[in-house]
N, C-alpha and C positions, 0 to 999 in steps of 0.2 A: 791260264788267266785270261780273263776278257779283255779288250783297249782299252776301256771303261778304268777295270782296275789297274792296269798297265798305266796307264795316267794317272789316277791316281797314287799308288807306288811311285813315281818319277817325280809330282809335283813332292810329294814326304822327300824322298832321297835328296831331294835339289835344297830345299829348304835348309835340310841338315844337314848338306855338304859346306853351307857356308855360315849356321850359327854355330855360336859359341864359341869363335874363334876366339872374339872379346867377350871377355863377361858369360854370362846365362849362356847354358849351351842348347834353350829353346826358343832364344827370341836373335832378336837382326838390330846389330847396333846399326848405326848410320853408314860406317867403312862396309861392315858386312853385306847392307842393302847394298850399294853402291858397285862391290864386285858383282853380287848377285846380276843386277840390272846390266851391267856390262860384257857380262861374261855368260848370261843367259841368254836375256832378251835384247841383245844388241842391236839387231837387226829394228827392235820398233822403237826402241829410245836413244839409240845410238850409241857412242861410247860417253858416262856420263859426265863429261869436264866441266859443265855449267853447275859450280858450290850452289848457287841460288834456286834452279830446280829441282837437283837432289833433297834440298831445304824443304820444298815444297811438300814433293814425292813425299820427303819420308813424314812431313808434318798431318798430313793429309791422310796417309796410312795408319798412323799412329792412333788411331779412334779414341782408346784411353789416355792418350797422353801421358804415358808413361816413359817415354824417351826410349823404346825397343819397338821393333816391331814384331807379333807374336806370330804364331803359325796361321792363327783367323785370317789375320790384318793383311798377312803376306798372300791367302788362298781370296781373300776380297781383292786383293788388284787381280790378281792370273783371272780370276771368273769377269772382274770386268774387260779388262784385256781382250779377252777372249767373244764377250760379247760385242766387242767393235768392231773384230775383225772377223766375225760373222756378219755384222752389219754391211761392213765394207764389202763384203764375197756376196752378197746378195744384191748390194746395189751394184755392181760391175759386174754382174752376170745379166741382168736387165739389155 
């Protein structure tokens, strides 16, 4: 398998290692995003104890407002994510 898909596969597995704990076993309740974001990506949001952020976060991701967040919603934050911190490695390599 290529990196390409090896990322790919990791962003799936990751995804669905933490839906469906609650509810729907293909979308990300509020608690789910929350481990998600904590236990993933810690390192860029920190560990996530501010309720009012998470609020945001998951309001924001939610595109359909449906009160989950689906697998799109979820691969729209990691591709923005990702495009900032390409931003960031290109301007500090300047």
């Amino acid at each position: 398998m290529s990196q390409v898909q090896q990322a790919m596969a990791m962003l799936i597995t990751t995804f669905h290692k933490y839906s469906g704990k609650e509810g729907d076993k293909f979308t990300l309740s509020k608690a789910e995003l929350k481990d998600l974001l904590s236990n993933e990506l810690g390192d860029i949001f920190g560990k996530t104890t501010d309720q009012k952020a998470l609020d945001k976060i998951f309001k924001d991701l939610d595109a359909n407002a449906d009160g989950t967040v689906d697998f799109q919603e979820y691969v729209t934050l990691v591709a923005c994510l990702t495009m900032l911190c390409n931003e960031f490695f290109q301007k500090s390599s300047k």
